[in-house]
C-alpha positions, 0 to 999 in steps of 0.5 A: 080198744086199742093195740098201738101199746103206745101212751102216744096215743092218750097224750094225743087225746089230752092234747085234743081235749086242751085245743078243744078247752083253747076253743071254747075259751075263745068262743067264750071270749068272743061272746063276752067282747060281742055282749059288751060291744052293745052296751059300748054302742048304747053309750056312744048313741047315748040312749037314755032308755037304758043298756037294754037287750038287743042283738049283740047280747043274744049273740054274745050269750050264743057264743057263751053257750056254744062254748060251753058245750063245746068244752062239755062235750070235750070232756065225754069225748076224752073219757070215751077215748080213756075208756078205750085204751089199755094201761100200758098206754096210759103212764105210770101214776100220771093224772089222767082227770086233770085236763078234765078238770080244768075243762069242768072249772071253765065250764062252772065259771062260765055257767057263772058268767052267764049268771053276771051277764043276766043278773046286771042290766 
């Protein structure tokens, strides 16, 4: 628990977990660029046996699956902080499950990508 008395501290958690959700929207970002970079290669090269599944694809779907740990793993970080702190830290009829929501929709939405990318080829 804490004792700081102080709703400093949760703002500082819903900070920490909006970086985490700016992180994990880069990295998916990233795998999505590094996934469609192989299919731009397979059409420069001109290859007539299709876009395949080469290297950059796993990687990209790397980067895609980190991310969503990543933003995962951020939300039962925050939850464990929340559970810590009193309610005077936490202010009057403020939203607490927002950030946590957002973070949920951008991992449902990139559960959903991932869904796309193994669903076209």
């Amino acid at each position: 628990m804490s004792d700081l008395n102080d709703p400093r501290v949760f703002f500082a958690a819903e900070r920490t977990l909006m970086a985490w959700n700016r992180t994990g929207l880069t990295l998916m970002a990233f795998g999505f660029v590094l996934e469609r970079f192989g299919l731009f290669l397979h059409m420069l090269r001109q290859d007539a046996s299709g876009a395949g599944r080469d290297l950059s694809f796993w990687i990209g779907i790397a980067f895609i699956v980190l991310a969503l740990g990543v933003m995962s793993f951020s939300i039962v970080q925050f939850r464990r902080v929340l559970a810590t702190l009193k309610p005077i830290e936490i202010p009057a009829r403020y939203c607490t499950w927002a950030g946590m929501a957002m973070n949920l929709s951008v991992v449902l939405l990139g559960f959903a990508l991932l869904a796309y990318l193994f669903s076209e080829l």
